[in-house]
C-alpha positions as semicolon CSV with decimal commas, in nm:
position;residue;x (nm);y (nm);z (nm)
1;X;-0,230;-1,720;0,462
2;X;-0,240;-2,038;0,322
3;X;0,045;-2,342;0,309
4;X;0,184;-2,358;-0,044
5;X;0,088;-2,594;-0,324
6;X;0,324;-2,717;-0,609
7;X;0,374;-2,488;-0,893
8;X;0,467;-2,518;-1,246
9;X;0,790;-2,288;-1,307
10;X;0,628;-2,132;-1,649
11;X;0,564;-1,767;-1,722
12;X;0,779;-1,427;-1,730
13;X;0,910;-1,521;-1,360
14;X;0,969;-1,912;-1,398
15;X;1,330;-1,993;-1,303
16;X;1,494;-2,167;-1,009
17;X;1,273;-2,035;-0,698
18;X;1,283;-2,163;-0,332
19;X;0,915;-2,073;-0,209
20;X;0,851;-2,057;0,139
21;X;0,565;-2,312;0,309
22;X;0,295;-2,011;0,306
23;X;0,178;-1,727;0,103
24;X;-0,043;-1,427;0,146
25;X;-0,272;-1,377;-0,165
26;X;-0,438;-1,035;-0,285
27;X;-0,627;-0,895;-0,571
28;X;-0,745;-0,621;-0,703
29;X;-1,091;-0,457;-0,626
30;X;-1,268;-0,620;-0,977
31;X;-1,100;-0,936;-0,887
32;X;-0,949;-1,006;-1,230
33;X;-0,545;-1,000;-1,088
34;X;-0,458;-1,202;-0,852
35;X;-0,138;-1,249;-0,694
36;X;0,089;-1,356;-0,418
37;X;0,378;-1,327;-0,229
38;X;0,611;-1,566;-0,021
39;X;0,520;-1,490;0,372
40;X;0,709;-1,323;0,549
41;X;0,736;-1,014;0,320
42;X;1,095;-0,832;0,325
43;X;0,935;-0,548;0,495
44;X;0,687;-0,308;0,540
45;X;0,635;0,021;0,552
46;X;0,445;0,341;0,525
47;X;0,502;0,585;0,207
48;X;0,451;0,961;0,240
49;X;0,545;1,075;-0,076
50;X;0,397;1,281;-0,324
51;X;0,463;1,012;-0,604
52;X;0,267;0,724;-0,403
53;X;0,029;0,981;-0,225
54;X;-0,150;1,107;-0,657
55;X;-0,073;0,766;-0,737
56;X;-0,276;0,561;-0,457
57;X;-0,526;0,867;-0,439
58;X;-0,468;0,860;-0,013
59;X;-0,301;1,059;0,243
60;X;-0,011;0,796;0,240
61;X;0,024;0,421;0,097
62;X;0,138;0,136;0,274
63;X;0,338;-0,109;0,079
64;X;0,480;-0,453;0,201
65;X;0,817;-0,530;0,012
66;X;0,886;-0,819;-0,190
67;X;1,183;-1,017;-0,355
68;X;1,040;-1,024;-0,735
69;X;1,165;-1,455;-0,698
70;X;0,883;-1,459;-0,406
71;X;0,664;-1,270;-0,582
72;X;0,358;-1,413;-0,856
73;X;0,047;-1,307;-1,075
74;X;-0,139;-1,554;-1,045
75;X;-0,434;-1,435;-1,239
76;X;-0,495;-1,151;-1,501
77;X;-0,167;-1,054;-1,619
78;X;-0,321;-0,997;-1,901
79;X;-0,503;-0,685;-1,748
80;X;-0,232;-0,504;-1,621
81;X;-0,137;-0,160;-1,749
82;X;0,208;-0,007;-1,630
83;X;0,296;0,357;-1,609
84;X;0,666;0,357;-1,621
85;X;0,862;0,730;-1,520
86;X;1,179;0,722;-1,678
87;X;1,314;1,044;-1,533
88;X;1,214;0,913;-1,142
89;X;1,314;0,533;-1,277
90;X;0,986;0,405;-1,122
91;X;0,698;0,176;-1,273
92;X;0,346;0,153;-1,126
93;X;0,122;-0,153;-1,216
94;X;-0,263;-0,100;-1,241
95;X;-0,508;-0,334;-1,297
96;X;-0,688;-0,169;-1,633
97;X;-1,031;-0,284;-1,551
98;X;-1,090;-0,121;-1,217
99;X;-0,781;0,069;-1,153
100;X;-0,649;-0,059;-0,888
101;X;-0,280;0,016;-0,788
102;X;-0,134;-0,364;-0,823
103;X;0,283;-0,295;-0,747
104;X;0,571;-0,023;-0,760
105;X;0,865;-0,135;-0,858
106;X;1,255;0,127;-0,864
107;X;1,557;0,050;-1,147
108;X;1,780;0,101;-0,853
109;X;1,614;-0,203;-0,656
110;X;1,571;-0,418;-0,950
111;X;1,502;-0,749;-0,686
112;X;1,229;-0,595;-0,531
113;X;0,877;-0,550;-0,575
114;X;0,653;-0,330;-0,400
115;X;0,297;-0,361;-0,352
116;X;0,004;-0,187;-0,150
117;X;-0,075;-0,367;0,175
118;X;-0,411;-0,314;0,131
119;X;-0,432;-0,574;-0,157
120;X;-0,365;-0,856;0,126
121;X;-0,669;-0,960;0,326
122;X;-0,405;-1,195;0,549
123;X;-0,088;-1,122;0,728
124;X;0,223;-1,078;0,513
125;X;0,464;-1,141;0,808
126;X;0,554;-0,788;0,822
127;X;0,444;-0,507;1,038
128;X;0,462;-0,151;0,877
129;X;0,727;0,045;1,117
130;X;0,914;0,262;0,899
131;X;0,768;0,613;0,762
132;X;0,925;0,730;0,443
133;X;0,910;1,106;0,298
134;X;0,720;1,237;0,611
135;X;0,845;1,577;0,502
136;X;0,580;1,536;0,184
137;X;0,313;1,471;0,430
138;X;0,017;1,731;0,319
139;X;-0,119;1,924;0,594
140;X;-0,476;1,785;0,609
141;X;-0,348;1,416;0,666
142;X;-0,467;1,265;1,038
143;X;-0,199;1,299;1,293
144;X;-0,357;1,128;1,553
145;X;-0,583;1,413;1,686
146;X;-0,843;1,360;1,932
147;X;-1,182;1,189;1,725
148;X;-1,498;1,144;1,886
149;X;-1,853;0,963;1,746
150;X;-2,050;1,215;1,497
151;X;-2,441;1,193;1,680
152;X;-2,665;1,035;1,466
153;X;-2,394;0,876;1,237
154;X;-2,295;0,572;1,310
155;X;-1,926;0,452;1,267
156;X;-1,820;0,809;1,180
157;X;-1,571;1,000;1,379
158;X;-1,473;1,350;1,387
159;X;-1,231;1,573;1,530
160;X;-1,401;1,865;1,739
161;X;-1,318;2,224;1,697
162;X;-1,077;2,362;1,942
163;X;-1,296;2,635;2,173
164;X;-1,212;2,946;2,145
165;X;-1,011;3,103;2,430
166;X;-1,147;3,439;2,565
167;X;-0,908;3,718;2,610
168;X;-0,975;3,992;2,853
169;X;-0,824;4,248;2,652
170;X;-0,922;4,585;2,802
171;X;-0,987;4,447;3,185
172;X;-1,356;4,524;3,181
173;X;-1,480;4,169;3,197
């Protein structure tokens, strides 16, 4: 997080704005957006969904809310793509150089702003406690099953097959 600086109110978002004293900044993997929010985020929270599951390419995404007034590019705006769903009334941003998943934003929550936690290398004041659409969850996601080390691979873990329980079926063993 860092302790905000003085901003010129130009671009698509420049208006009357009351920033807070500290922002968390992220970016995309290529490094060509940047952007920011106000700190503390609105909230946080963890998104089961089909929708964000093909669209983030991961079991589940994690996205820390913002209000769009505490929200700014502040590099590259210029490279991002949008893939707007009018039936669902969603729009994804994407940075088109590397493709990563930049925000997520609903016409029913027009003051908000969504964007993927993992885009934030610093706190964003928010801790992700709420699970949304857990009844889209695929099957093969981790559910907190017991891991341990994989020999001879370091930092990999791996969940053990169950043993197999021996029935006496006919009494002769």
């Amino acid at each position: 997080m860092r302790k905000a600086a003085s901003r010129p109110k130009t671009g698509p978002d420049a208006g009357p704005r009351k920033a807070s004293a500290v922002q968390a900044a992220g970016q995309c993997v290529c490094g060509a957006v940047a952007l920011e929010i106000d700190v503390p985020a609105r909230w946080a929270w963890h998104d089961h969904s089909d929708a964000s599951r093909r669209a983030q390419g991961c079991a589940y995404a994690t996205y820390v809310g913002s209000y769009r007034s505490r929200f700014r590019i502040l590099r590259g705006a210029e490279s991002i793509t949008r893939f707007e769903d009018a039936e669902a009334g969603t729009a994804r941003g994407f940075c088109a150089k590397c493709g990563t998943p930049l925000f997520y934003e609903r016409a029913r929550s027009p003051t908000m702003v969504n964007i993927p936690r993992a885009l934030f290398a610093e706190r964003t004041g928010r801790e992700p406690r709420y699970h949304l659409s857990l009844h889209e969850a695929p099957d093969w996601r981790y559910a907190g099953e017991a891991l341990a080390p994989l020999k001879g691979y370091p930092g990999v873990m791996w969940e053990r097959p169950r043993r197999k329980v021996r029935r006496d079926t006919d009494g002769m063993f």
